[in-house]
N, C-alpha and C positions, 0 to 999 in steps of 0.2 A: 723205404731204405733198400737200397741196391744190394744184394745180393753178392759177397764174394766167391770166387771161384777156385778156393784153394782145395788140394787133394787131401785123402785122408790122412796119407802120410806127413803132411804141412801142419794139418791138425792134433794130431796125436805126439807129432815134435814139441808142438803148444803146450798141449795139455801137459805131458811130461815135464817141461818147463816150470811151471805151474804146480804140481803138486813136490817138485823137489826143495821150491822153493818156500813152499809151507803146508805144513796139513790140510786140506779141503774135504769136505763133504762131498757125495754126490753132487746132491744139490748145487752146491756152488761151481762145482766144474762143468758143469752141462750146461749152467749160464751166461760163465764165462767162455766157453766154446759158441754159444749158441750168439753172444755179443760181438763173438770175432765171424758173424755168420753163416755161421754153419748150418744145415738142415736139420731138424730136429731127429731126425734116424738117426744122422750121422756122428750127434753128439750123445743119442744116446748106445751109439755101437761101440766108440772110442772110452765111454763112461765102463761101459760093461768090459771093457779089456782092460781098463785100469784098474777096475772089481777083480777079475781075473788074476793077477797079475801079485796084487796085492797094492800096487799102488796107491788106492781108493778105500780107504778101509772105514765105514762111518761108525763101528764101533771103538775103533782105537781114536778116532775125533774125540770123541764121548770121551775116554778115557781121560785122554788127553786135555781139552777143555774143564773138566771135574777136578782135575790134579790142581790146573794152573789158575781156575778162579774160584780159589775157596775164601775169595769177599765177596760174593753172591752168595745170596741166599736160595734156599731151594726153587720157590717159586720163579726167582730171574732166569736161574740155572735152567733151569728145564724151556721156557721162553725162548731162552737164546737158543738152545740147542735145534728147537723146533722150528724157530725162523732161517735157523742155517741148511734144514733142510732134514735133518733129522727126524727116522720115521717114531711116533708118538710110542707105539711098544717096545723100542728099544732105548728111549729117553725115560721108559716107565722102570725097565729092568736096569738101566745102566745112572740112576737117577733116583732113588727111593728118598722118601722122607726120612730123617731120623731125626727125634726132638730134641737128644741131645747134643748132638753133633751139632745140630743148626744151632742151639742156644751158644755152645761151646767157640764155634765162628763165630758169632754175632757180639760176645765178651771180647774174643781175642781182637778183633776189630777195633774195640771200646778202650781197651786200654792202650792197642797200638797207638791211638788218638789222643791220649793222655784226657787228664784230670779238668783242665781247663777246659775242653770242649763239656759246653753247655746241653744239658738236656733236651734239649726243643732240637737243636745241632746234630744231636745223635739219633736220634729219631727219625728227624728228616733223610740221614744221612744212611741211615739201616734200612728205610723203608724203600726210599728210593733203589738199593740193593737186591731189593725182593725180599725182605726180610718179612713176616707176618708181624704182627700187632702183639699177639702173645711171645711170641720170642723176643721182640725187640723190649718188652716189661720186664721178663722174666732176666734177660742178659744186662740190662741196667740195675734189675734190682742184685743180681750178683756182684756186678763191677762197685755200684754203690758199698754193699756190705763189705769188698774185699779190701774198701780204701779208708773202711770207719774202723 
């Protein structure tokens, strides 16, 4: 693959572009720089001035992602955060387990769903979620009792 030859300032107009238009990760902006050809110094000098700046911020990512998918279950939740780039000690801090919380999401899901979705359905549907095994028993067995 050929090499483009655009200047820093061409790139950092990108990357701007780019983060205004939706929250990113490091991670993701350095490889969306590095796709528009960039040299890997030069995506990670324009990364570090959008860290600077505040533009770049992979803690407010976290935030932000945790706020807007609470139908993930913790396990997904932290997966995803780690594929986008997100370093593992601050997915650990910004990301904690809580059993109730997670059972508490995994009911609310259940009856978002209504009555008619089947048990095998729910299941599937939690696990695939990230949901563990004991939360998705423990939030059936809630939603069960709260509709007998």
């Amino acid at each position: 693959m050929a090499m483009k030859d655009e200047s820093h300032e061409s790139l950092t107009e990108y990357a701007t572009r780019l983060v205004y238009r939706s929250e990113l990760t490091r991670m993701q902006l350095k490889r969306k720089i590095l796709a528009r050809g960039a040299m890997e110094i030069a995506a990670d000098r324009i990364c570090d001035e959008m860290q600077e700046t505040g533009l770049i911020d992979d803690r407010r990512y976290c935030e932000l992602f945790v706020s807007t998918h609470r139908e993930l279950g913790f396990k997904r939740m932290r997966m995803e955060l780690l594929k986008r780039g997100v370093e593992r000690d601050l997915v650990d801090r910004m990301v904690p387990f809580d059993l109730e919380d997670e059972i508490e999401r995994a009911e609310e899901l259940i009856r978002h769903w209504g009555p008619e979705v089947d048990t095998k359905k729910t299941w599937g549907r939690l696990s695939r979620r990230g949901f563990t095994f004991s939360v998705i028993r423990e939030a059936i067995r809630r939603a069960c009792d709260s509709t007998s």
